[in-house]
C-alpha positions as CSV (number, residue, x, y, z in Angstrom):
1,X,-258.2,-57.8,152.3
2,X,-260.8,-57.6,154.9
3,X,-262.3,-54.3,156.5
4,X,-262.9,-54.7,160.0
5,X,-264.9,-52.0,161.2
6,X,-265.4,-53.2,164.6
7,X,-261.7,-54.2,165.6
8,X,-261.4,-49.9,165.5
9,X,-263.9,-47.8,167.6
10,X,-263.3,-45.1,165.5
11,X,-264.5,-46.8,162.4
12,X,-267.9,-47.6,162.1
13,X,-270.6,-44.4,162.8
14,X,-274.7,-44.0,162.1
15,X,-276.1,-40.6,160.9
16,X,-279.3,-39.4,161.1
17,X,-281.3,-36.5,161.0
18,X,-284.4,-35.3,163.4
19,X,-286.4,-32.3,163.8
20,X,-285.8,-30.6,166.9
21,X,-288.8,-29.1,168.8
22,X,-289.3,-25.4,170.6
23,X,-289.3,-25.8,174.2
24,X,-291.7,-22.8,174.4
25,X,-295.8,-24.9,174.9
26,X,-296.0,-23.8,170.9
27,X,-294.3,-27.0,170.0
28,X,-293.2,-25.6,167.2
29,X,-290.2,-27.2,165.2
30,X,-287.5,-25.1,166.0
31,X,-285.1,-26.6,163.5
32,X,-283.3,-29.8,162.6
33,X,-280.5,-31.5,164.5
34,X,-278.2,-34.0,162.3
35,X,-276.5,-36.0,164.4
36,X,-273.1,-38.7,164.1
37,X,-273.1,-41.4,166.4
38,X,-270.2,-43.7,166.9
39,X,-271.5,-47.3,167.1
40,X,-269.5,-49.2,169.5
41,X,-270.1,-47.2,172.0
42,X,-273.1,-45.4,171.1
43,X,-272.2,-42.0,172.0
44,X,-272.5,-38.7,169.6
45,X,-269.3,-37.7,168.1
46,X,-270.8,-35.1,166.3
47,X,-274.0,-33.0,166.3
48,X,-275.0,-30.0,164.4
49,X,-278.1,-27.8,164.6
50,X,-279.8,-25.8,161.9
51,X,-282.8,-23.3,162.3
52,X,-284.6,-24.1,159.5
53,X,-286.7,-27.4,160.1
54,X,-287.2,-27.7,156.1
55,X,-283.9,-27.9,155.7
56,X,-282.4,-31.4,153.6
57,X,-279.6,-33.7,154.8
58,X,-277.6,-33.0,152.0
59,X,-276.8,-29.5,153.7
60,X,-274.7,-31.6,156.2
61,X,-272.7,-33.2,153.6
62,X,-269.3,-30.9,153.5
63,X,-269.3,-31.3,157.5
64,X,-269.8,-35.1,157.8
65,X,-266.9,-35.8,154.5
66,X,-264.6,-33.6,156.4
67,X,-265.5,-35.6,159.8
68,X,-264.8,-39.4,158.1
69,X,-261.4,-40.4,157.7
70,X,-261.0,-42.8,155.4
71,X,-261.7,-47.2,156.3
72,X,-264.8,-45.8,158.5
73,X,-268.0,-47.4,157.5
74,X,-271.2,-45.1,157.9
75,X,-274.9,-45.9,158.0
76,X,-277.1,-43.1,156.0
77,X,-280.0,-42.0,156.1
78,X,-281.9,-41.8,152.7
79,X,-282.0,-38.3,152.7
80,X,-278.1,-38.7,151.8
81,X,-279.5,-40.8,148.3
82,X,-277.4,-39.2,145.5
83,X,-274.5,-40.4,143.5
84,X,-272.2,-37.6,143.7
85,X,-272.2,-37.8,147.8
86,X,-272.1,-41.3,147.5
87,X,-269.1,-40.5,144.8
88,X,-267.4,-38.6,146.9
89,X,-267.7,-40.9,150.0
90,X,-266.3,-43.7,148.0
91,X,-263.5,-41.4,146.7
92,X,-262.5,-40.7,150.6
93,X,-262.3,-44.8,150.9
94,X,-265.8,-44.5,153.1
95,X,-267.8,-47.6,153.0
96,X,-271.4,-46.9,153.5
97,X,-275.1,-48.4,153.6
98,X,-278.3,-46.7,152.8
99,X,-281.6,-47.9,152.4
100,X,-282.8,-47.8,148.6
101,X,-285.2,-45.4,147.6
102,X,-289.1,-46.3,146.8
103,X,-288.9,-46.7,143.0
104,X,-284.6,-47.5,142.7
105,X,-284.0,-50.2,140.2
106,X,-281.3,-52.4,140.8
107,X,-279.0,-55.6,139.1
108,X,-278.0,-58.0,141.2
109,X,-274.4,-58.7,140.0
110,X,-273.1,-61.4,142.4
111,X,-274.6,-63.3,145.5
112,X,-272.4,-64.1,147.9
113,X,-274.5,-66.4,150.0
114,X,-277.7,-67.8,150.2
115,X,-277.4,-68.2,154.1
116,X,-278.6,-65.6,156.2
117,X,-276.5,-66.2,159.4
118,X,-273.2,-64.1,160.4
């Protein structure tokens, strides 16, 4: 059975991460914003704000499991790169893609085409 993403709005998001600048002439990072975006229509549906500019991705995690239902599909960012996030999206029935990191090794197990059009 197929999982179309697109036929539901609600089901395919991007998350990211971004340091959010001081608006005092300091420009000084005033902390990080980590942001969900839904991307059909490219609007936020979520956005959270810590003070800490240093802070990791992975402190976002509890908030963006309890904002997926499951059948969504989300694009991560690599600082989301561990197996039990990962472990617990695919628990939730959360499909995901992330870029690998620098030095992952891989298997390829099956190729399911050689074509590279949709």
């Amino acid at each position: 059975m197929e999982n179309n993403y697109f036929g539901n709005k609600n089901n395919a998001k991007l998350s990211d991460g971004a340091f959010y600048e001081s608006s005092c002439q300091s420009e000084q990072i005033a902390g990080k914003i980590f942001t969900v975006i839904d991307l059909v229509t490219r609007l936020p549906v979520e956005v959270w704000f810590h003070t800490n500019p240093s802070v990791s991705e992975t402190k976002f995690e509890t908030a963006l499991l309890n904002l997926l239902p499951a059948k969504t599909l989300i694009l991560l960012d690599r600082g989301f790169y561990h197996f039990q996030f990962l472990e617990q999206l695919i628990n939730q029935q959360v499909d995901f893609i992330t870029r690998l990191k620098a030095k992952a090794s891989i298997q390829v197990l099956k190729i399911f085409t050689y074509d590279h059009s949709l």
